[in-house]
Every structure is written in C-alpha cells, then in structure tokens.
C-alpha positions in Angstrom: 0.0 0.0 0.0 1.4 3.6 -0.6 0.9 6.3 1.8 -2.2 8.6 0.8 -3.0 12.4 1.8 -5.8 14.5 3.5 -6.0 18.2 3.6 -7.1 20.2 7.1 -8.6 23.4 7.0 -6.9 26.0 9.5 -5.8 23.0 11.6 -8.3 21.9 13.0 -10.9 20.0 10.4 -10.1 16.9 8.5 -11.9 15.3 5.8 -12.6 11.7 5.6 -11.2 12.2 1.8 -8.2 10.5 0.9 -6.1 11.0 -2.0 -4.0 8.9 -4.0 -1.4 11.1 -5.3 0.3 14.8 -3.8 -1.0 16.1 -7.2 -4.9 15.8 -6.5 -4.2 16.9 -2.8 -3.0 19.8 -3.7 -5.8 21.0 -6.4 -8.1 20.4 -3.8 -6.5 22.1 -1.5 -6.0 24.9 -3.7 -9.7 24.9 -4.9 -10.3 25.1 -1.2 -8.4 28.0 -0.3 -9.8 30.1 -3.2 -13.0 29.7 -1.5 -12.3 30.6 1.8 -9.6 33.4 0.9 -7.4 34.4 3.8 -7.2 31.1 5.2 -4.7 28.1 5.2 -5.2 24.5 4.2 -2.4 22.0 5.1 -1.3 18.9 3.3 -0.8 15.8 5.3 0.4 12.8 4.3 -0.2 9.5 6.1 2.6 7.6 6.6 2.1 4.3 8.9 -1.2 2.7 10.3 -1.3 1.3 13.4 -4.0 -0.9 14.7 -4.4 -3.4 17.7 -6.2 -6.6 16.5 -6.0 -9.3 19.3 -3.6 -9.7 21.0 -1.1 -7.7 19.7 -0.1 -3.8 18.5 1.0 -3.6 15.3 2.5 -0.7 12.9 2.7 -1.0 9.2 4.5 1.6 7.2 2.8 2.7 4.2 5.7 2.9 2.0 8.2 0.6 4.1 9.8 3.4 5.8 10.9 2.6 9.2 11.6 6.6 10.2 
C-alpha cells in the first residue's frame, strides 16, 4: 500500500477524503483556499497505520519506511 494524503482546514478539520497522489491533494486544497480566501489549508500525508487486532499492537509503514 502507498501512503495517501488528507487536507485540514486552518488546523483543526479533516476530511474523511483520501487522495491517492500529492497532485490531486493539492488542487483540492487549492480549490479550497480560493474559496475561503485568507485562510490556510495543510497537506498531510499519512505515513504508517497502526492498529491493535488481538492480541497484539501492530505498525505497518505505508511505503516501508521505518523513520
């Protein structure tokens, strides 16, 4: 799986949208902040899930990364 990106509005909404590529999370982003001038919309890229299923914690890196 490779990572994915959201965009937050002013820091402090996120979107349940994901996108694929940095390209189309930018031109929504931009679209965005053309509509709501004066205000800043942040890029965020996901890079590792983690989840708990039973019985153990787990961490998987989206793109193999082990930062």
């Amino acid at each position: 799986m490779k990572p994915f990106y959201y965009i937050s509005f002013n820091s402090r909404d996120l979107w349940a949208i994901k996108y694929k590529t940095l390209k189309s999370a930018v031109e929504a982003a931009e679209e965005m902040a053309a509509d709501h001038a004066g205000t800043s919309i942040e890029i965020l890229k996901c890079m590792a899930i983690s989840s708990s299923p039973k019985p153990h914690v787990t961490t998987f890196y989206l793109d193999r990364a082990t930062e």
